[in-house]
Structures are given as C-alpha cells and as structure tokens.
KOLSETOR-518748 format. One line per field, with one value per atom (N, C-alpha, C, O): residue number from 1; residue in three letters; atom name; x, y, z. Coordinates in nm, 4 decimals, padded with zeros to 6 digits. Layout:
N
i = (NUM:...)
aa = (ALA:...)
at = (CA:...)
east = (X:...)
north = (Y:...)
up = (Z:...)
This chain:
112
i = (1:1:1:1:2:2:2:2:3:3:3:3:4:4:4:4:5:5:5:5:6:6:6:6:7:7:7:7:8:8:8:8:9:9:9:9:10:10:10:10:11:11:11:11:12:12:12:12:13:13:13:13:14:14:14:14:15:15:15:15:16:16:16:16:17:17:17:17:18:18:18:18:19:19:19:19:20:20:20:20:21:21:21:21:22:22:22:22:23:23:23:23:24:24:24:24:25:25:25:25:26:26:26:26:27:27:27:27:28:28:28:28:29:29:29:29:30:30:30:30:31:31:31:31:32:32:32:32:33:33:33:33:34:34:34:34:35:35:35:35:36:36:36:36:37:37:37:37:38:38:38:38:39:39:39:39:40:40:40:40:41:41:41:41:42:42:42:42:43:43:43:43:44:44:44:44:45:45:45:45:46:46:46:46:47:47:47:47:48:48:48:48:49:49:49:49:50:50:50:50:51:51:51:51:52:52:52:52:53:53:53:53:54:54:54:54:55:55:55:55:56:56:56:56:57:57:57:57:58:58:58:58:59:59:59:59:60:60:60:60:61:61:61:61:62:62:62:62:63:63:63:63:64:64:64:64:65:65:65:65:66:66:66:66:67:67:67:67:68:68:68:68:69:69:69:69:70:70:70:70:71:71:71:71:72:72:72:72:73:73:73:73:74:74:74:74:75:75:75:75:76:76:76:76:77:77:77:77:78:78:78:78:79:79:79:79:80:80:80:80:81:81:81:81:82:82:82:82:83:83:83:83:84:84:84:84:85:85:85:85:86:86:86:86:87:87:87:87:88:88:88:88:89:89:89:89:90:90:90:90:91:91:91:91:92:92:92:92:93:93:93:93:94:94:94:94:95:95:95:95:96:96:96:96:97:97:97:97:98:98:98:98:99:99:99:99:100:100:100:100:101:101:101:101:102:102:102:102:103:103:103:103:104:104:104:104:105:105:105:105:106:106:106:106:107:107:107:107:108:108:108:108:109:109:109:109:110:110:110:110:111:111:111:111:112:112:112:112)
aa = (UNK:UNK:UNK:UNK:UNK:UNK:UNK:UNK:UNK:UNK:UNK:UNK:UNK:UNK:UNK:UNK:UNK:UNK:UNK:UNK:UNK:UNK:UNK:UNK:UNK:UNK:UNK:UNK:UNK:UNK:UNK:UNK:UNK:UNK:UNK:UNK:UNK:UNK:UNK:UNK:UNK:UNK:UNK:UNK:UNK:UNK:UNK:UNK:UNK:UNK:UNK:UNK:UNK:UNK:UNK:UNK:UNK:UNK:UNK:UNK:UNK:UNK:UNK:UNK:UNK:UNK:UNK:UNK:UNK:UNK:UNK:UNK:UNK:UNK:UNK:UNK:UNK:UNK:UNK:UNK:UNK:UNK:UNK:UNK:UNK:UNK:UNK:UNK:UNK:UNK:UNK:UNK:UNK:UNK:UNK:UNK:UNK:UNK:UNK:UNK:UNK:UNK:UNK:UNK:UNK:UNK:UNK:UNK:UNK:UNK:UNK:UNK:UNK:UNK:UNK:UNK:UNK:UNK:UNK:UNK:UNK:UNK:UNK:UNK:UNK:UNK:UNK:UNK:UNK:UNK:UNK:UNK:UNK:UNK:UNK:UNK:UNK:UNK:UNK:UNK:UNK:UNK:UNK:UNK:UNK:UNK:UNK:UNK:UNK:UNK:UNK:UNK:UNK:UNK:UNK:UNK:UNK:UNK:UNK:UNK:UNK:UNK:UNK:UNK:UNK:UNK:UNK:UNK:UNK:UNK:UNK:UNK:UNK:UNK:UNK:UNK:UNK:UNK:UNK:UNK:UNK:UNK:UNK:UNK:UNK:UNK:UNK:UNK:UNK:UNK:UNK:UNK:UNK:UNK:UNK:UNK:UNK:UNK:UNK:UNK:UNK:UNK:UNK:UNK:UNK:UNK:UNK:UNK:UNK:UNK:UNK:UNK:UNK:UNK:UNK:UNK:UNK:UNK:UNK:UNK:UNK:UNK:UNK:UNK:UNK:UNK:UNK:UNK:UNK:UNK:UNK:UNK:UNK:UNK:UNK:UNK:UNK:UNK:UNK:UNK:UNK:UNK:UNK:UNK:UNK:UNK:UNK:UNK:UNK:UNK:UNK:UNK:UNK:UNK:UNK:UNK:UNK:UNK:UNK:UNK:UNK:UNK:UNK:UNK:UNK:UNK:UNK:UNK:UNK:UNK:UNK:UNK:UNK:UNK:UNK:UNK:UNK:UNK:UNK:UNK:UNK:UNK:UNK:UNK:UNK:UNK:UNK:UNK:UNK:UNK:UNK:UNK:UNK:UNK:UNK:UNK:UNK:UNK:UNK:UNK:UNK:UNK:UNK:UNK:UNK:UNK:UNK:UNK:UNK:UNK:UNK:UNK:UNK:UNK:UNK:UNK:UNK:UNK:UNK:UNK:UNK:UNK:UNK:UNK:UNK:UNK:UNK:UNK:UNK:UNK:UNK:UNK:UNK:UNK:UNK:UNK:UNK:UNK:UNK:UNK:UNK:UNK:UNK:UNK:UNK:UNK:UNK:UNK:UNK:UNK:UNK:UNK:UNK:UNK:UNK:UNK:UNK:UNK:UNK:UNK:UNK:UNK:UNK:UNK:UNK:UNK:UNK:UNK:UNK:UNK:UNK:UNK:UNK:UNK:UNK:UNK:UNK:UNK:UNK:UNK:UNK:UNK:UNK:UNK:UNK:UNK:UNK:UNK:UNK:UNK:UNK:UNK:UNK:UNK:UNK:UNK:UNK:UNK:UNK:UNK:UNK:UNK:UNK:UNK:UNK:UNK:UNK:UNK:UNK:UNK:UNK:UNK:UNK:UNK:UNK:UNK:UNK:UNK:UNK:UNK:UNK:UNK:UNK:UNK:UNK:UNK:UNK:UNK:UNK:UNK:UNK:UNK:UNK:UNK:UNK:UNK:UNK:UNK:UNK:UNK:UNK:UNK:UNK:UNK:UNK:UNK:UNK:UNK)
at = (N:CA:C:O:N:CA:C:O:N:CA:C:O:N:CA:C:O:N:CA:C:O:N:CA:C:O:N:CA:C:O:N:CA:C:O:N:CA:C:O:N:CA:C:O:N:CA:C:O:N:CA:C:O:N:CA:C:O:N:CA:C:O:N:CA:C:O:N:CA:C:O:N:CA:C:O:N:CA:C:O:N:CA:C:O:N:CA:C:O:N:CA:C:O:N:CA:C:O:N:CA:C:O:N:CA:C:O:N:CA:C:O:N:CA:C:O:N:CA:C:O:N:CA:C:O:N:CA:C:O:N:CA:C:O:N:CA:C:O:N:CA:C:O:N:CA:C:O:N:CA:C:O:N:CA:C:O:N:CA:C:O:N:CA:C:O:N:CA:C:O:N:CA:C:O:N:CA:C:O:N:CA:C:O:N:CA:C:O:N:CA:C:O:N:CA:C:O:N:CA:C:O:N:CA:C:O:N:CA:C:O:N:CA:C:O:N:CA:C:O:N:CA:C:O:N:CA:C:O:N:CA:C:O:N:CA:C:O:N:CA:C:O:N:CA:C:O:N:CA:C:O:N:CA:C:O:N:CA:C:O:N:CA:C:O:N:CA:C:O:N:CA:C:O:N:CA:C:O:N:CA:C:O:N:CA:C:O:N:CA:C:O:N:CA:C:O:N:CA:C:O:N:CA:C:O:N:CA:C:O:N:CA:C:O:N:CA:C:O:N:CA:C:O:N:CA:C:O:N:CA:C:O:N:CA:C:O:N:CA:C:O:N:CA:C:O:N:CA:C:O:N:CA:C:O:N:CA:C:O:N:CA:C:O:N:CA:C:O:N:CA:C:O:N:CA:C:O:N:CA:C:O:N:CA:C:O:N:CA:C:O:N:CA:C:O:N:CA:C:O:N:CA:C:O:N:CA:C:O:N:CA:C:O:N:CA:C:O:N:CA:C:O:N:CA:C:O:N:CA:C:O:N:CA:C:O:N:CA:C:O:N:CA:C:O:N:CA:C:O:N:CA:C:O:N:CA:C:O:N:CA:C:O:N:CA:C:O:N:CA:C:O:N:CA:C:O:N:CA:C:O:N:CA:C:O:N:CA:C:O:N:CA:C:O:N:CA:C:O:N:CA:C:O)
east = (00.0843:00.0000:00.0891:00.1880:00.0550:00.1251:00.1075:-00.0002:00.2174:00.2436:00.1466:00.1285:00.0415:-00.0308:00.0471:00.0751:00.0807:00.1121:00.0287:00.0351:-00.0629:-00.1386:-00.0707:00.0474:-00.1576:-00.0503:00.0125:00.1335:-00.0540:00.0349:00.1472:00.2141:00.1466:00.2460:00.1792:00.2284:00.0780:00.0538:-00.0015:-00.0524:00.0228:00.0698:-00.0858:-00.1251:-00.1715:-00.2692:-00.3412:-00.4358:-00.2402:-00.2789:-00.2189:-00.1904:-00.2213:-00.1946:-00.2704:-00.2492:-00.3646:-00.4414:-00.5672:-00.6184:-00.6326:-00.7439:-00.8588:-00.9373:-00.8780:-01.0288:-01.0182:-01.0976:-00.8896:-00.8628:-00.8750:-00.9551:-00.7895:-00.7647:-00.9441:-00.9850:-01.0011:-01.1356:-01.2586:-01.3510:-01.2034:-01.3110:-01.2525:-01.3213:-01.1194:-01.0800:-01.1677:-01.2465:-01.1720:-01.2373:-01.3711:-01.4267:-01.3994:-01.5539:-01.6213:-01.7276:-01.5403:-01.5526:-01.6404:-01.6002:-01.7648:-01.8401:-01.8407:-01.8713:-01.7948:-01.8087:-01.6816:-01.7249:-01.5434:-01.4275:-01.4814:-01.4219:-01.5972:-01.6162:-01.6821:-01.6566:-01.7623:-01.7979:-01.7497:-01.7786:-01.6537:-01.5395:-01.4529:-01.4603:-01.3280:-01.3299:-01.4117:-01.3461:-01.5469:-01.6523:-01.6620:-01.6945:-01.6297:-01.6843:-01.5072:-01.4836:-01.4301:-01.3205:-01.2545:-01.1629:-01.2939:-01.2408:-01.3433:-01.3170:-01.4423:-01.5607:-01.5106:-01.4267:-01.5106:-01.5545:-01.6491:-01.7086:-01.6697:-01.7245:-01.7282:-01.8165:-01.5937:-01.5950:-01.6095:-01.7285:-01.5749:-01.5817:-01.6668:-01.6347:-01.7728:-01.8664:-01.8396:-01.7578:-01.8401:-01.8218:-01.9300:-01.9557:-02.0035:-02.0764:-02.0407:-01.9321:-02.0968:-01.9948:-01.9611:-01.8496:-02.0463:-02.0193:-01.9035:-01.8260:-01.8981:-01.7789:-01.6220:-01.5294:-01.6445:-01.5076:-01.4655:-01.3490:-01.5410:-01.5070:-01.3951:-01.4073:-01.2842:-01.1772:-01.0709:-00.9807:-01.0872:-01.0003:-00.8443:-00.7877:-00.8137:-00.7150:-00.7138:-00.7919:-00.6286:-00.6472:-00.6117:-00.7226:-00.5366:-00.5644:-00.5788:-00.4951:-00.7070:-00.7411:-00.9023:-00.9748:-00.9022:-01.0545:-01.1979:-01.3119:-01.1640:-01.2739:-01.3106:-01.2691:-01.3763:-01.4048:-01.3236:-01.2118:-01.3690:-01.3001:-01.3023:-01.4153:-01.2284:-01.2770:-01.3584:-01.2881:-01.4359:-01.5487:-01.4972:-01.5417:-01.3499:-01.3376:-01.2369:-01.2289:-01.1475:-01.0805:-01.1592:-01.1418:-01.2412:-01.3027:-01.2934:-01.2870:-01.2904:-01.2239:-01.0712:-01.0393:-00.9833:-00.9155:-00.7873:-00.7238:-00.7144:-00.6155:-00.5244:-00.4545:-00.4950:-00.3595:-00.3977:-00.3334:-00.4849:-00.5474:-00.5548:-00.4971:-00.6758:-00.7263:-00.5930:-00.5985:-00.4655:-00.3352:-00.2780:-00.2625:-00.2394:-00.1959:-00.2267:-00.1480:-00.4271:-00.4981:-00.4356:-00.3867:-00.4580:-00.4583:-00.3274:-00.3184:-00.2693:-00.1080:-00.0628:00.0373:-00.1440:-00.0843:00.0071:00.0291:00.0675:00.1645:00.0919:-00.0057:00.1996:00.1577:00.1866:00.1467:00.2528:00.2229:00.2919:00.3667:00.2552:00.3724:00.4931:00.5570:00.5606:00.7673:00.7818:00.8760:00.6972:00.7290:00.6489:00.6136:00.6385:00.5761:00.6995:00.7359:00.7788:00.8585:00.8688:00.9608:00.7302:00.6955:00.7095:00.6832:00.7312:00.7317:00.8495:00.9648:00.7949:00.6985:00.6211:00.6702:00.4840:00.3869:00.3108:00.3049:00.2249:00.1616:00.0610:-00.0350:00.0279:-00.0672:-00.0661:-00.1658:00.0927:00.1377:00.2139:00.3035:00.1641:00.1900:00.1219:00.1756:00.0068:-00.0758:-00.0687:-00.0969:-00.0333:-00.0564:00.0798:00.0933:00.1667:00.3529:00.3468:00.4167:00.2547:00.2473:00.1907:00.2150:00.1088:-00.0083:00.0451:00.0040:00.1096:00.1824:00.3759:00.4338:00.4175:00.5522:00.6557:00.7610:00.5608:00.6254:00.5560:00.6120:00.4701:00.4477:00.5247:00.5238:00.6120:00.7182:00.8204:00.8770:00.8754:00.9435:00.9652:01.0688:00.8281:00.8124:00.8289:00.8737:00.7881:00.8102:00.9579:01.0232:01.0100:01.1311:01.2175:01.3049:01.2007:01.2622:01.2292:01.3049:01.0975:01.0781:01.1673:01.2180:01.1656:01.2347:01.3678:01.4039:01.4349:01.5977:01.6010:01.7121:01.5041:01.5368:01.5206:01.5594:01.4634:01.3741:01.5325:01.5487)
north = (-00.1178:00.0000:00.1245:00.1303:00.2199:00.3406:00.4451:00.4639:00.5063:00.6059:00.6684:00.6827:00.7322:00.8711:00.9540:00.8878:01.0665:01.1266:01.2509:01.3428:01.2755:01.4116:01.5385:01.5561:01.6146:01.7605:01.7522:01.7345:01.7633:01.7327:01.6292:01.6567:01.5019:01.4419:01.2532:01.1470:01.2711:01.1543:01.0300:01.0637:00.9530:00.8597:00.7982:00.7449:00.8172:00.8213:00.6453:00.5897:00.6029:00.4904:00.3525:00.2334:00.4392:00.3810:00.3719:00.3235:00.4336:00.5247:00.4206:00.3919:00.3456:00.2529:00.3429:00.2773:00.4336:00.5068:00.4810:00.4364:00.5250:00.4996:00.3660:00.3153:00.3039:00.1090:00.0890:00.0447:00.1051:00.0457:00.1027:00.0424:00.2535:00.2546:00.2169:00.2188:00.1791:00.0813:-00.0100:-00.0215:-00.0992:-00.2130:-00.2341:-00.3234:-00.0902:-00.0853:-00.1842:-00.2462:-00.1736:-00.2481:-00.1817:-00.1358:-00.1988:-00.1423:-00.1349:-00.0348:-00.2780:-00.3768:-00.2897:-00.1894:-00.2666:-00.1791:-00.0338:00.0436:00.0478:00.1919:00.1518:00.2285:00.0531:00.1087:00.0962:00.1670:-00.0121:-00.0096:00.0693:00.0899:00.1435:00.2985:00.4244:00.5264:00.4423:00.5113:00.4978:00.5888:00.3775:00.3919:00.4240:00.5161:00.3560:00.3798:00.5065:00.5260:00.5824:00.7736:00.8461:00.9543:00.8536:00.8666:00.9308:00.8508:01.0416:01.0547:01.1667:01.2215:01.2068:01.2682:01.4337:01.4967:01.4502:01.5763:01.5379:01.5652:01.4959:01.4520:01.3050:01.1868:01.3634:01.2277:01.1678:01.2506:01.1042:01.0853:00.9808:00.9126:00.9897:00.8983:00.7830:00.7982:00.6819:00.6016:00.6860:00.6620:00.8098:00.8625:00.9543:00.9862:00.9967:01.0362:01.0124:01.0847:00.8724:00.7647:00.7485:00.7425:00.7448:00.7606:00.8208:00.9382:00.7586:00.8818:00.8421:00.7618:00.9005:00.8219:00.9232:00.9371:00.9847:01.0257:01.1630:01.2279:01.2207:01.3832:01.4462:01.4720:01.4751:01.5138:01.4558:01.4719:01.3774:01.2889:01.4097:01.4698:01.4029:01.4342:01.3228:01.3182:01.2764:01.1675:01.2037:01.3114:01.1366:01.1191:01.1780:01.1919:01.2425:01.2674:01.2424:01.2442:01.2280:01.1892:01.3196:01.4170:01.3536:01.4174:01.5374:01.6467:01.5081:01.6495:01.7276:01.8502:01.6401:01.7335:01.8386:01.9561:01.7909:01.9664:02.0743:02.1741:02.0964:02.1718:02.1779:02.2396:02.1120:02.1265:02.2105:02.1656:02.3460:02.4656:02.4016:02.4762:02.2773:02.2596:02.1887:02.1994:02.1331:02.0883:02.2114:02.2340:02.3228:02.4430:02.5208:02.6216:02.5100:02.6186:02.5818:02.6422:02.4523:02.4067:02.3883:02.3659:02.4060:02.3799:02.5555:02.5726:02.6260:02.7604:02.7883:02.8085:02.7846:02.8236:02.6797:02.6798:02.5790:02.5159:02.3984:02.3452:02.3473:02.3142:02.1179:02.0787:02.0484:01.9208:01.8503:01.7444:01.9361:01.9126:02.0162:02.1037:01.9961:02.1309:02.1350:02.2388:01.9908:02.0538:02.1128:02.1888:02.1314:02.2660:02.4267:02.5138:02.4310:02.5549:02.6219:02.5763:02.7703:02.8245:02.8442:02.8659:02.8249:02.8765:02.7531:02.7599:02.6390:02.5312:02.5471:02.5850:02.5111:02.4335:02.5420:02.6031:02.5460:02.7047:02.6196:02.4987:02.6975:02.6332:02.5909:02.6114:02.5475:02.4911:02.3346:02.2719:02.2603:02.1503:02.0969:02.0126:02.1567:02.1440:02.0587:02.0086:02.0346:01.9147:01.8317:01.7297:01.8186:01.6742:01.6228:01.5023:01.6956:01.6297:01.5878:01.5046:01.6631:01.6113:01.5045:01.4496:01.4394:01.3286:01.2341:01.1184:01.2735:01.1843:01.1927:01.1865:01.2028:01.2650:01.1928:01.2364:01.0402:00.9991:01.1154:01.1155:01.1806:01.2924:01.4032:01.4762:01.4134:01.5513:01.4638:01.5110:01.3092:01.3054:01.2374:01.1842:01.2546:01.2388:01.3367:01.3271:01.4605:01.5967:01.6177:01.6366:01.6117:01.6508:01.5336:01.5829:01.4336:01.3756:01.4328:01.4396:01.4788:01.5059:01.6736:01.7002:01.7517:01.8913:01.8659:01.9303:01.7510:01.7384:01.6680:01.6480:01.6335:01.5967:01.7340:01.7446:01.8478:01.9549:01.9967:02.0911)
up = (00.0000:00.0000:00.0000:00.0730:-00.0788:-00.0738:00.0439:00.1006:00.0722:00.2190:00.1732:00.0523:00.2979:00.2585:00.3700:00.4699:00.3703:00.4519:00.4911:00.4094:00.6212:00.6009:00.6360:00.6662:00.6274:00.6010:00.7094:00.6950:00.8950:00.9514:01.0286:01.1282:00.9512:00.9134:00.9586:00.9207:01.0327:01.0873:00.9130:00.8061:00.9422:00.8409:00.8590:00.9628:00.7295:00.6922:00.6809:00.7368:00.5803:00.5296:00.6796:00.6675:00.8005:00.8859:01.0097:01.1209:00.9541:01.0429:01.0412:00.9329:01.2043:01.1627:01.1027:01.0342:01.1089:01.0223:00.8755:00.7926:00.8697:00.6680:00.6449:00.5664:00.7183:00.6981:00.6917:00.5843:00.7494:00.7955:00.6645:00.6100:00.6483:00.5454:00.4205:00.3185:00.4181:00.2471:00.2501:00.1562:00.3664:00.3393:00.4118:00.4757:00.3649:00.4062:00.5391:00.5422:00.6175:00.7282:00.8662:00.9731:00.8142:00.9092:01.0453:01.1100:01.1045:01.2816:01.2885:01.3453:01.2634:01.3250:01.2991:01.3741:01.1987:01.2094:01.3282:01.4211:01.3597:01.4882:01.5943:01.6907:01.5953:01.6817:01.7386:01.8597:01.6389:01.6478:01.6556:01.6346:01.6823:01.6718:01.8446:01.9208:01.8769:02.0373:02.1005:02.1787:02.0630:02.0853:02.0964:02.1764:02.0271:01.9950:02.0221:01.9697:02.0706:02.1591:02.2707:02.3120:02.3570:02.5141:02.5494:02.4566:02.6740:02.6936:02.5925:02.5343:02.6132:02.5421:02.4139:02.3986:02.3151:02.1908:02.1543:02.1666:02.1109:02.0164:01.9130:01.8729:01.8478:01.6822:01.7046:01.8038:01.5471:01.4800:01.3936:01.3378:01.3696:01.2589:01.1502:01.1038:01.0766:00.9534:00.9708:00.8807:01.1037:01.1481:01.0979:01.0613:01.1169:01.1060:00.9435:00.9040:00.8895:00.7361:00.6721:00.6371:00.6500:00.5761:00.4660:00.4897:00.3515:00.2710:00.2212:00.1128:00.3754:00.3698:00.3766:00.3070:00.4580:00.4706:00.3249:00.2781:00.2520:00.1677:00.0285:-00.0603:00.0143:-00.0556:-00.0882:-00.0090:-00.1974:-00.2604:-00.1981:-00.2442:-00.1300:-00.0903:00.0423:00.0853:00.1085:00.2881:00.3404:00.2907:00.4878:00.5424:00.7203:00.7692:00.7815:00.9052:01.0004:00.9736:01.0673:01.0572:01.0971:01.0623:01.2117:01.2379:01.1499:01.1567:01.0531:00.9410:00.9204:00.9525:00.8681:00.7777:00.8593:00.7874:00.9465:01.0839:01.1324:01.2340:01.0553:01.0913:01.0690:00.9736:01.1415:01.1078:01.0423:00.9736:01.0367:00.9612:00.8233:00.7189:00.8373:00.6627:00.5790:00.4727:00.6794:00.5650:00.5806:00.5102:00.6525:00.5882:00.4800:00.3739:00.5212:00.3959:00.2656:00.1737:00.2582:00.1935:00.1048:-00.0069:00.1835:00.1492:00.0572:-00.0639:00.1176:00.0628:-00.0375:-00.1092:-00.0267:-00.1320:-00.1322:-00.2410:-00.0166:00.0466:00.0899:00.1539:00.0164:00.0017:00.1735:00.2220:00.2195:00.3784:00.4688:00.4253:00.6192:00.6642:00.6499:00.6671:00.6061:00.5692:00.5140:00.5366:00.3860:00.2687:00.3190:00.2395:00.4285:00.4929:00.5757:00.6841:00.4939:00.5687:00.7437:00.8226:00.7536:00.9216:00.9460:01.0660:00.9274:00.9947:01.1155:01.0952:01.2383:01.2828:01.3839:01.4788:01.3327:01.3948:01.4782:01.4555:01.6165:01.7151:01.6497:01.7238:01.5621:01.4973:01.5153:01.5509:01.4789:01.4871:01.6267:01.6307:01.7217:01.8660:01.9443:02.0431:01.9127:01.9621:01.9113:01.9741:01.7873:01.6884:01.7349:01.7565:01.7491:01.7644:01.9385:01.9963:01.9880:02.1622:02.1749:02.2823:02.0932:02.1406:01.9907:01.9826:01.9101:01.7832:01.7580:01.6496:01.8487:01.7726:01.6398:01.5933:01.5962:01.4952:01.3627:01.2530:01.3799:01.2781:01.2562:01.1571:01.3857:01.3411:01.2893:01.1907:01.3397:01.2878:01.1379:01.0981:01.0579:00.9292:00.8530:00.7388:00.9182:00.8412:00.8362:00.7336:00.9761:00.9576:00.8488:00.7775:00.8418:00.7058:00.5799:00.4831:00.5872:00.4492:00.4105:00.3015:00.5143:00.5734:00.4867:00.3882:00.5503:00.5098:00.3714:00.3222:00.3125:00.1266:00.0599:-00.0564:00.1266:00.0521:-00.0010:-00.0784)
C-alpha cells in the first residue's frame, strides 16, 4: 500500500479510520466510533469515514475543521515541511499526542 502522509504528518494509510473505510468495514467503524468517543468529543460512525487527509474523498469528521489541513490547503503546500513557518503552534498538539508525525516531516524537511 502506498504512504499517505497528512498535512500534519501523521501517516494516513496507517491510520485505523482509513484502513477500515478501504475495506468498508463497518463492525471496526464502529469499533473505532466507540473507541475515539468521550465525553468531550462524540463521533458517529459517519464520522469515522476517511479516505485520507488530503485525498478528494471522505473525510474523518473532524478534518473539515481542521487549522492545519485548511493552511496548507490555502497556501498550497503538500504538507507542513514545505511551509517556511514550519513548525507554527498549529502543529503542537498533533507532535504532543503523535511525535512519529514531526518526525516524518522533519525527514521530508531534510530531502527539501
């Protein structure tokens, strides 16, 4: 399977929401649906749906909301390594609660 990488760096095609809606695997959307669930945050199964952050298809429910999809979206930028401001408090939570995502960017940083 080919790398997806999303803008901010977490590895897409690795991701159980993406894995699950390739194979249209309903019993794990709802699996992950109760799983990523808490009090503060709900999701629905339609929620869970995603065929990759920046993929023209599905999306997982809270992307479309999300500051680092629509910057990158904006300016153009196939993820944040090619963003001069890298690394902006934008990508501060995702690298605190993911840090194999900074350190994907930053590989991709040092081929640029």
């Amino acid at each position: 399977m080919e790398k997806i990488i999303a803008y901010c760096g977490i590895e897409c095609s690795e991701c159980p929401a993406y894995l699950a809606t390739q194979k249209n695997d309903i019993k794990e959307i709802k699996k992950i649906t109760k799983e990523w669930s808490s009090e503060s945050m709900s999701f629905k199964p339609e929620d869970i749906y995603c065929d990759g952050c920046t993929s023209e298809g599905k999306h997982f429910g809270w992307c479309t909301e999300c500051p680092i999809r629509s910057c990158c979206q904006e300016k153009g930028y196939e993820n944040c390594a090619y963003c001069e401001d890298y690394f902006c408090d934008n990508l501060k939570m995702t690298f605190d609660k993911t840090p194999a995502a900074k350190e994907r960017l930053d590989e991709i940083r040092q081929k640029l």
